[in-house]
Each structure stands twice: as C-alpha cells, then as structure tokens.
N, C-alpha and C positions, 0 to 999 in steps of 0.2 A: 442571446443570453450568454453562452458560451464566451463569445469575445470582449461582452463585459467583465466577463469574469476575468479573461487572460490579462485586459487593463485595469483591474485593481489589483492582480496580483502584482503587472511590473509594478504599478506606481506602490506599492507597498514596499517592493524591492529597494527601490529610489529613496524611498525614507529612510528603511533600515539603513544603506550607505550611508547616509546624509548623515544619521544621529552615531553611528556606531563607529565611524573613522573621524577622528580628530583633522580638522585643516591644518597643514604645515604651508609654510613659506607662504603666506598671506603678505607679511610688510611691505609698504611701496605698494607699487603701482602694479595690479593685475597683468599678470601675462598676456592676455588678451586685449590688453586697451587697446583703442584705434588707432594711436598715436604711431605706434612700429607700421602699419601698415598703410599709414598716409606718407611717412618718410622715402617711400620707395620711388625711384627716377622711373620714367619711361622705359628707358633700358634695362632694368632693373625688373621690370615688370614683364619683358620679353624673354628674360633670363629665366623665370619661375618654369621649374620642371614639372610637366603633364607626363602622365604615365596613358595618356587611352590611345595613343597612336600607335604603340608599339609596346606595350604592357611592360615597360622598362622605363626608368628618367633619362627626360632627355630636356633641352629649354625649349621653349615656344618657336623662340627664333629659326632652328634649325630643325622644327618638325614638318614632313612631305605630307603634308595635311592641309584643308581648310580647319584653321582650327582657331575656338574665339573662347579668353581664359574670364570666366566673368570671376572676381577676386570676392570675398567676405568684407572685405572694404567696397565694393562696388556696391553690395547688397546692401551695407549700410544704410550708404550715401543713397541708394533709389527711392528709399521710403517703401519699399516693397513687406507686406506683412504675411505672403505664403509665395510660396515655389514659383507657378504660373507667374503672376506678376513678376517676380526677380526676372523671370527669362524673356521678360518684354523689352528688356532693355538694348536687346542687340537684335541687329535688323538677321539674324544669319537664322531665325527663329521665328515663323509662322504662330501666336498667340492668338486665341479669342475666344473669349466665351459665350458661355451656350446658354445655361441660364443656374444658379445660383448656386451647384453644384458639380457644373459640366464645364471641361474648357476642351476646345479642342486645339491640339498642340502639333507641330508635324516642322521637317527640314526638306527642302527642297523639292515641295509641291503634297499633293495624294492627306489635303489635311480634312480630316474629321474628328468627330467624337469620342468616334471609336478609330481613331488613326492608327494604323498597324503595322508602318515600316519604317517605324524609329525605335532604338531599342533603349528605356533608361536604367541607368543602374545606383544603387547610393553605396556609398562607402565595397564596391563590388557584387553588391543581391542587388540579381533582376527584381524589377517592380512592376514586367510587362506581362500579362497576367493571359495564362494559355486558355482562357476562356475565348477572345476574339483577339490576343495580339497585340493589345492598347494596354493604356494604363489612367486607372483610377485616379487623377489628380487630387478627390478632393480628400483620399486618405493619406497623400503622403505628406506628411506634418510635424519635417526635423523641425529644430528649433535653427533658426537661421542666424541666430550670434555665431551657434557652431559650427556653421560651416565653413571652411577654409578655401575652397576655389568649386566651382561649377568646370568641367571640360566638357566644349561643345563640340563634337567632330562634326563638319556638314561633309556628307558622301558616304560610301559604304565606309561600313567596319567590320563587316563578319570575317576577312581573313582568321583575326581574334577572338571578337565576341560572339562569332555566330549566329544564325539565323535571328532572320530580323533587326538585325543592323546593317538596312538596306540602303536610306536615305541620311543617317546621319545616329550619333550615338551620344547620348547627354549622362557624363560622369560629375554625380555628384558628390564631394569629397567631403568628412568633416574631420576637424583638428582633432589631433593627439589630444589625449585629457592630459597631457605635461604642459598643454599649451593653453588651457583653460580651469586653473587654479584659483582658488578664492570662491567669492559666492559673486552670483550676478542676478538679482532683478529688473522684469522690466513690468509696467502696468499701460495702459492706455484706452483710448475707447472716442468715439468720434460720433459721424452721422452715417456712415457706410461700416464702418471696423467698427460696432457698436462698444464692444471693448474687448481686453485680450488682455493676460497677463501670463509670466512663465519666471519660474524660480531654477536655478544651477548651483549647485555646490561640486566644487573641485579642489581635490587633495592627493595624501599621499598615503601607499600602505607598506612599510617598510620601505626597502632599499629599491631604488628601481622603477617602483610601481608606484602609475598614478592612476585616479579613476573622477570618472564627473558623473555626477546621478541628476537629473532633470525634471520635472514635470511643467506643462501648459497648456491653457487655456483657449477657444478664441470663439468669438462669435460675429458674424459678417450678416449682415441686414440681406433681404432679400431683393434681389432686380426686380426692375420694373417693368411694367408689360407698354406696347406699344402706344394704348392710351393711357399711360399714366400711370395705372394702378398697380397694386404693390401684384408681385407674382406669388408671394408667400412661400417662398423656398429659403428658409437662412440656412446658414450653414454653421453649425456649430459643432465645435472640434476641442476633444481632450485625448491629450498622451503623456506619458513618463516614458522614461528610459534609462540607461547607465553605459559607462566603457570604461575599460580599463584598457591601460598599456603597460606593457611590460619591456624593458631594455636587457639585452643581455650582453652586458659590457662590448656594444658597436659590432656583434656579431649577428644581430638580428633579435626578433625579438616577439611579441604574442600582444594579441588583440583578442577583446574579449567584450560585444557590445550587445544590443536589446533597444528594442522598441516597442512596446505594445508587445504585441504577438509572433516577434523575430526573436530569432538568437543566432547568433555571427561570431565564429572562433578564426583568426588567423596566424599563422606562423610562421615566420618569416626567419632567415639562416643564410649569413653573407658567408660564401668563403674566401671571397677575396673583393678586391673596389669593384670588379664589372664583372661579379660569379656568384651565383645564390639560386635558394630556392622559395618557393613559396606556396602552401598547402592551406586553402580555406571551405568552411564549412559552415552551411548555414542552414537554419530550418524555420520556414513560413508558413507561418497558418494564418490568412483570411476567411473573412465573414463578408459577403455582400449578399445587399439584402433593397431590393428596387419594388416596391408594394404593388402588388396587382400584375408583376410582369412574373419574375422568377427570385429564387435566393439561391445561392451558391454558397459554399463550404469546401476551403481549397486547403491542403496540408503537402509542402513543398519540402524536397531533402535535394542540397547542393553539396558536391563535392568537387572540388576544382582545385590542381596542381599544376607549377609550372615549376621551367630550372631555366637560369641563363648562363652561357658560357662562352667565353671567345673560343675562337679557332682558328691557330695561328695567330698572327698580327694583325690581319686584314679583315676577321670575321667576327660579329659577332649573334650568336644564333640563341635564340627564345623558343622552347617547344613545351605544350603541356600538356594534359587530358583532362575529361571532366566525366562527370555521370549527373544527372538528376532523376529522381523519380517522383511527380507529382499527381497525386489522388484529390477527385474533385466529386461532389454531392450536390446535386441544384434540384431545388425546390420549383415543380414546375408549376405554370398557371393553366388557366383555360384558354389565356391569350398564348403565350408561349413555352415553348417545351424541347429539354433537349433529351435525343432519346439515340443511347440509352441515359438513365439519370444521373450515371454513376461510373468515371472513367479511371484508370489508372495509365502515367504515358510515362514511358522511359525514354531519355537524353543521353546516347555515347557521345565521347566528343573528343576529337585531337588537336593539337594543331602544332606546326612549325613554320618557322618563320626567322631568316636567316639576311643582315643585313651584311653588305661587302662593301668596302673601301678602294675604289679604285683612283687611277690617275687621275691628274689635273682636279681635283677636288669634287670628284663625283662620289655619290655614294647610292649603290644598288639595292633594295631590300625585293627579297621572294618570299611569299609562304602561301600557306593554303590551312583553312578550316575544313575538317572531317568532320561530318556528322550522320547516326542514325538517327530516327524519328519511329512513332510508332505508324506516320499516316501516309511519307511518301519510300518509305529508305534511308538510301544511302546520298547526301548530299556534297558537296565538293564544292568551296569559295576559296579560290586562288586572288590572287591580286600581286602587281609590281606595280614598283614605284622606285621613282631617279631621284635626286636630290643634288643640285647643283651649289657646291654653300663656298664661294673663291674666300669668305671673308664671314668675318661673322657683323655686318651690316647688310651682307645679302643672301637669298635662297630663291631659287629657281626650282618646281619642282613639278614632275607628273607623274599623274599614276593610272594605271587599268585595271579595275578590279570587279568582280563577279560574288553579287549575294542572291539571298533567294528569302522570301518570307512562306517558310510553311506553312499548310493548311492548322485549323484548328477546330476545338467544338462547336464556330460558330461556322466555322464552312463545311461542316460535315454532318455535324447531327441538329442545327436547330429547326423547328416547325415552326411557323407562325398560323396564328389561326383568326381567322374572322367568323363569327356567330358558327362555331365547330369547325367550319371547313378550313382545310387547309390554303395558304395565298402563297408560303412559300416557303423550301424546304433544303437542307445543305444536300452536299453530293456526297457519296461515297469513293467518286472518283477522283476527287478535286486533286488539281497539282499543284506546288510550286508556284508561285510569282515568283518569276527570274527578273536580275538586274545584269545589263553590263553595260558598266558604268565608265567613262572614261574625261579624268581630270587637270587640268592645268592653275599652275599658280604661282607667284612672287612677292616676295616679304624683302623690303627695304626700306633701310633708317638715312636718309640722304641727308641728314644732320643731328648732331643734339636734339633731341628733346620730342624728334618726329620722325614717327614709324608708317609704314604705309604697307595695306596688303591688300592683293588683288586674288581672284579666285576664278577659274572657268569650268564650264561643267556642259556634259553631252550625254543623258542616260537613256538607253533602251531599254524597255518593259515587253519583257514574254509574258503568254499564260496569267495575263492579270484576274480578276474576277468579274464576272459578269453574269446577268439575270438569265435567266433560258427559260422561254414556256416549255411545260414538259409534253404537250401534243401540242404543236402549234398548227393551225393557227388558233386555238384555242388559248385561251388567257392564264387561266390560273390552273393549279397550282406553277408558280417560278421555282425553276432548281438554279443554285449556282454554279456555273462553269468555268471554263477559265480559257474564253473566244473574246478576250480584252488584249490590244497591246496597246504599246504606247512610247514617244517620243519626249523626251525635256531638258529644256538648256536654259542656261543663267548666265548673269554676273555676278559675282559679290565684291566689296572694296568695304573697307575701315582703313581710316586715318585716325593715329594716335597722336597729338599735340600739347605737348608742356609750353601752351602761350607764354604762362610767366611762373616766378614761382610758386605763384599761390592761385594759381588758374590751371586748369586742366582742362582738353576737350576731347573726345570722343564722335567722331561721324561714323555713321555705317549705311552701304545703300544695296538691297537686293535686288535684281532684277529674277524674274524665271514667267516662262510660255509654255506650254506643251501643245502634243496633238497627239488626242486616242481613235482609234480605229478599231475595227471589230473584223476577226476572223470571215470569210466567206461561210452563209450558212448561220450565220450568229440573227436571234430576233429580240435579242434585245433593245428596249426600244428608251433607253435611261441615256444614251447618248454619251455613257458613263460617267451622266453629273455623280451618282450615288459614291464616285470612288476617290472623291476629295475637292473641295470649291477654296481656288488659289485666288490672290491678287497676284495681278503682274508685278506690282511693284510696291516695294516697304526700303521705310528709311528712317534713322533714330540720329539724334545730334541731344549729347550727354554736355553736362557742364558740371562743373565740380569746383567750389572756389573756395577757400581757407579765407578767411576776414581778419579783419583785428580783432583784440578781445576773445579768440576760440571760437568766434563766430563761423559755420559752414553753411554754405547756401549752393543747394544743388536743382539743376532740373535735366529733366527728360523730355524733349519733344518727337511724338510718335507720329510717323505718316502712314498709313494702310492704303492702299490703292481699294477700287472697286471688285467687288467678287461677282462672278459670273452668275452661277447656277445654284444655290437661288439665288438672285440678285440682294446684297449688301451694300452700299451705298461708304463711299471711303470718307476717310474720314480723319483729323489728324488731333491730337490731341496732348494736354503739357499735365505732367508732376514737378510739382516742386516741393524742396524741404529744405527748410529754416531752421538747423540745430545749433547748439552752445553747448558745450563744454563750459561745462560750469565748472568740475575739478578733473581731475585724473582718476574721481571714480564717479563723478554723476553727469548724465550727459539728457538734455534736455531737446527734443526737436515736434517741431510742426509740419504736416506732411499733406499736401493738397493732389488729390488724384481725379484724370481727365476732367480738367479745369477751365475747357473750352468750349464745353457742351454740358447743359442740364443731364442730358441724357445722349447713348447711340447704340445702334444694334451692331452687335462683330458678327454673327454667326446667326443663322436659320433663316428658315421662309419667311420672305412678307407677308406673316399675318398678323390680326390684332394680338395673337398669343405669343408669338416675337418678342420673346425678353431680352432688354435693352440697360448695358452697365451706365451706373448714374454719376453725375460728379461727385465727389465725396472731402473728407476731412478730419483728419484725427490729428490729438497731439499723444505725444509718449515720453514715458522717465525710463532710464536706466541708469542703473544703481550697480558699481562695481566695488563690493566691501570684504 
C-alpha cells in the first residue's frame, strides 16, 4: 500500500511539472530525434566517453577495460521494450529468463536468479538490493527513449564501485533533460507486449535549467509452460518520474531526479578541464512483496563524494568516500523467514585511484577500494592496470585486480522451512567470496569503418558459498559455508563494421568454462550447480540498415550454447524491426521477437512447470511534438 502510495505521489509530481512549466524551444525538430544519433561514424562511436572505468571521461577507445557501450540509438533499433531484453543484445552478457517476472542476468559466468556478483547502477543508485546481492529486474522500469548509453564493464570493478562488483558492472545512464525537450509519446501493444504506452514532457525553468516529467505504462502476456499452457504470470508495470538539470555557466552544475520511490541530488563543480568535484545523494525505499514466501520493506540513504586532480604533468589521481545506511522490515512466512526481522547495516567507503603517464605511450593506473561492512569488516579491493595506447587506432591492455562479494541477509539470517522443520539455515560466520582476477585485451581499427576488440580473462574464486549439513552425516538442516572455490577463463571479441553507408554490422562471440572444487571436509553434495548454470558459448550478429524513403530494418540473431545443471537445451534465435520515419517527429516501427521458435526454455529444470519465452509481435508509434 505504502508504495502505491509513493507512486501516485511521483506521478502527481510529473503532472504538476507538465501543466505548471510552459515548453520553451519546441520549434524544429526534437532534441532527441534519432537522426543526430544515426549520423555518428564507427569512430565516432568509439570516441563516446564512458565514465564506469575510472569514474572520470575518458573515450572507449582508450579505456584498460573490457568494455561494450550499448548506445540509446542501439536500444532503438533492437526493438527491445524493457532493460533485460536491451542487454541481449551483446554477447559480453549472460540474459535468460525464468519465468514472467524473473530473468536471471550475470557477466562472466555464476548466473542465476538471484545472481550476486554483478553490481548495476542507473544514472549512479545501486539497484542491487542487500537483501541477497541481485537485482530485481522486473521493477527497474526507466523509460528507454531516455536513456543515453548503457556501460557494460565485463571483469571486477570494485577498485571503484565496491563490493560486488565482482564479475562485471552495468552503468546505466540517462540524458540531461536539456537533451530531451518537447513532448514525446509512444503507444503500442502486440501478442506478447500486450500493450504499453508512456507520455514525456520536456522544457525549460528559467535560465539554465531544464527539467522532463514522465509517466508509463506496460503490460507483458504471460510465458508459457512446457506443455503449452499459459503460466499466468503477466507482468504489469506503472511509473512516473521527473529530472532537472541545472548548468552553472561550464563550471559544473546539479541534478535533481525521481522515480517512483527514489530521490537523487547531484552536484557537480569544475575547477579547471581535468579538476573537479562531485557530491551525490540518494534515498530508496522499496517494497517487495513475493505471496506466500516473505515481503520486505527496504529504506536506503546514499552519500558518495569524489574530487579529481592532476599531479604534476604525469598524474592524474581520483579519490572519494561514501557512507550508506540501509534499514530493511521483511514480512516472514511459515515457509521462509529472516531472523532477526528487522536490520539496520552501515557502508564506510574510500577510495583512491591514481593513473600515471609513463614512456613510450604506456599508462599506469593503481588504486584500491576501502570498505567496512556490518558482517565481515574491514575489506581492501586494489587493482592495476597497463595501458598501452602508440596511437589512437590501438590499445593493448592488462589488468590485475581483487574484489569480494560480501555476505548478506540471505547468507546469514535466512530459515527455510518445510512442514515447520527447518531444511536450511544462513551462517553467522559467513565470509567474503574473494576474486582475483586477472585480465588481458586489444582494441583496433585496422581501417575505416572497422573496429575490432579482443578480451582474455583467468579468475580465481576463494570462500565461495556452499550447502554444509550441520551434523553430517545427517541431512538437514543445510548451513551455508563458504568450502567452494573455483576456477574461470574466457574469450570475448566484437567486431564493429560500417559495410556501407547505410549498412552497419555488429558481431560479438563469448567463450567462458570454469571448474569448482570444494574444500577438504566440505559435504556438500550440489556439485555447486546451485552457484550459477553457464553455456560455454553465446554469440550475437546485429544489423542495422537506413533504406530509402526513412525506411530502417534491423535484426538480432542470438546463439546460446547448451546449459549444464539443470540441462537447457541451446538454442538460437532472430528480432527483427521494420521502422519509418515518417517525419522528423513520427516514427512508425514493427518489431518481431525470437522468430524462430514457437516457443524455448532459457533457464530452469526440465519440468512440465519450465516456463518457456514464446515468439512474439507488436507494432509501436512515436510521436515527437
């Protein structure tokens, strides 16, 4: 009820914006048409500065990262109508869904439902929830016109972000409201997208300051079960929101946005082109609420400062602090229960991180993430990384770096219960999942119009999680331990190619293998299927092609390899989308999704209760006035 409530207040908020501030600078053609972001070369597009590598701008091209920028023009063009599906599109991204509310998402292997060593963030707010360490996919619900770039880091990132940015780190960014002025509707509705609709008004409030106020819609039909039958889970979704920006004549400047039940203030203060600071602040409250299991009640307060400065000629050094303190309320069942009910956990956090320009066109970066926790201490995630860049057509780079996925309320206080008895219960001693990770990789444009980037990876796993009888050889009750380690190495490669001008391709191919082991003494008998079910191998081949007449015809063809434990069965499947540009402010498209199968399962056991994503079809208008 409560969270109802917090969404009619935004969207009441969103109105009041919408009627009470006049639109300026309407004329012409929307700041946001698709047009500026079709125009952009290959190069051009390697040029675009990501900030998740090193919490500063820097281009693609020269970032010591596996790093893959999916663009708001990408999103377009996929036909993608929530988050999960956008991130299908690049192979560097384990996707699949569970069943009509559930997807489970993961980088560089350890993927489940509840995946817990990937960390995401939007516009800077964690959305990975200290409940188990995952994230709720089916509430995160921007509006995807405004999003301006996705950054995917695959490998650790907690030098920065800290814990649990183990395997990889997903920054999802959205545009300045200076860059999404005017009004924009979209409406739609299909055999799978039953329908969806979401309204934007963007303007100006005085000098300086713009602001976009949003509300929408959507509703998704329910998967289907293995024989056929509907599973009756839809998924229906409403949000509003609003952001302002503020400019302070090129010396920095304030961000002021809202979702639902967020509120997000940023402030930003150049002193000079490569010296500034930045102070952000944010406060979350969710509601989850899973019938018959448990409900939770989360109210999150974020404080995060950083400052950049050179030092010398040769240096230039990033350090910041944070604090969080997150209070959580979960409503327990007879089947499951976390006890105590009721947590309070405080987040210190440091960090610095110091890159160096040396000879012959190397460049050094060090740093290290500080952090307390309330369950292990004091943690420490260092990391380096080389950078070899002769030219800006190439980058040679590697890195070594160390994170950890802290314990949480699901590895320390949950019970599970069957007819009262307990089956299995968290530790109070739980430690740390440690990574050390160790990376290599090359980014080259050996012509016009074709990029090429390789990626290699070797990562160790200490102290992972695993089941323990707590008298064995007796059965139940399971405690979690942490008498898991574990081995995993890959390839990755994407090739970027401008075939012609009005043809664009996109390849990308994963490889990854692992092998877990269990401590001496360990009786756990899970083999460690429980701690993520990989394919070896995924690969995506993107097209994207401008027509006559404003005509655009895209597709996606996806390969999944087979999953192990429990067996998944691969599977390869195509998106295509038919759009028109019909003006400069209406754009018209058709959008056909996994087009090669009535139906296929991604994810769960082979049972008849195996919910399986179905072919689908919608068409959609967007209206920019």
């Amino acid at each position: 009820m409560r969270n109802a409530h917090l969404q009619q207040a935004a969207a009441a908020l969103c109105v009041a914006l919408a009627a009470a501030v006049p639109v300026q600078g309407t004329q012409g053609p929307p700041a946001d048409q698709p047009s500026e972001l079709k125009s952009l070369t290959i190069e051009q597009l390697m040029d675009i500065d990501v900030t998740s590598v090193s919490r500063r701008s820097e281009p693609v091209s020269g970032a010591a990262a596996a790093i893959t920028v999916i663009t708001g023009e990408d999103v377009r063009r996929s036909g993608a109508n929530n988050l999960p599906d956008a991130l299908r599109i690049t192979a560097g991204l384990e996707v699949a869904q569970s069943n009509g509310n559930t997807w489970a998402i993961s980088s560089r292997g350890f993927n489940t439902t509840t995946a817990n060593k990937l960390l995401v963030l939007i516009d800077g707010r964690s959305i990975y929830t200290p409940l188990f360490s995952g994230v709720f996919w089916d509430v995160q619900d921007v509006m995807l016109e405004d999003i301006d770039r996705i950054e995917i880091i695959r490998g650790p990132g907690a030098t920065l972000w800290g814990a649990n940015a183990v395997n990889g780190v997903i920054n999802i960014l959205t545009k300045s409201a200076r860059d999404t002025q005017g009004r924009l509707a979209t409406a739609g509705g299909g055999t799978e997208e039953r329908g969806f609709g979401s309204f934007r008004q963007g303007g100006k409030m005085g000098e300086g300051t713009a602001y976009r106020a949003y509300g929408k819609y959507s509703y998704r039909d329910s998967l289907a079960l293995a024989n056929g039958d509907s599973a009756r889970d839809p998924l229906r979704r409403g949000q509003a929101g609003f952001r302002l920006d503020r400019e302070d004549s090129g010396h920095g400047g304030f961000t002021f946005q809202g979702d639902a039940a967020n509120l997000l203030g940023r402030w930003t203060h150049t002193y000079a082109s490569n010296a500034g600071s930045d102070l952000q602040i944010y406060y979350d409250y969710t509601h989850r609420q899973i019938p018959r299991w448990f409900e939770e009640h989360r109210h999150t307060l974020d404080v995060d400062y950083q400052h950049r400065q050179p030092v010398g000629a040769r240096q230039d050094l990033v350090w910041g602090a944070g604090y969080r303190v997150t209070h959580d309320q979960v409503g327990n069942s007879p089947g499951v229960a976390f006890l105590p009910d009721s947590v309070t956990e405080n987040l210190f956090s440091a960090f610095a991180q110091d890159e160096i320009a040396l000879p012959s066109h190397l460049r050094l970066t060090v740093g290290s993430k500080f952090e307390h926790n309330r369950w292990t201490g004091f943690e420490v995630q260092p990391s380096v990384r080389f950078a070899w860049v002769p030219d800006d057509r190439r980058t040679l780079w590697a890195a070594i770096s160390r994170a950890v996925r802290t314990p949480t309320r699901f590895d320390e206080d949950i019970v599970i219960y069957t007819s009262g008895v307990p089956i299995l219960e968290g530790s109070s001693g739980f430690k740390s999942e440690a990574l050390l990770a160790y990376e290599l990789g090359y980014r080259v444009q050996p012509r016009t119009g074709l990029v090429i980037a390789l990626a290699a990876f070797y990562n160790a796993y200490d102290d992972l999680r695993s089941y323990e009888p707590a008298a064995p050889p007796a059965v139940f009750p399971y405690h979690f331990a942490n008498k898991l380690k574990g081995e995993t190495w890959g390839l990755e490669g994407r090739v970027s190619w401008q075939a012609a001008s009005w043809w664009r391709l996109h390849a990308e191919y994963a490889y990854f293998d692992k092998d877990l082991s269990f401590d001496p003494g360990s009786y756990d008998p899970t083999a460690g299927n429980l701690e993520g079910n990989d394919p070896r191998n995924r690969a995506v081949l993107r097209s994207q092609m401008d027509l006559p007449r404003r005509f655009e015809f895209d597709g996606t063809l996806r390969y999944v390899s087979r999953l192990p434990a429990p067996v998944v069965p691969a599977y390869t499947e195509l998106d295509l989308r038919l759009g028109w540009q019909a003006s400069d402010r209406l754009e018209l498209s058709l959008v056909g999704q996994n087009l090669l199968h009535a139906r296929h399962p991604e994810f769960g056991p082979p049972t008849p209760l195996r919910e399986e994503v179905q072919r689908g079809a919608y068409g959609k208008v967007t209206w920019r006035f």
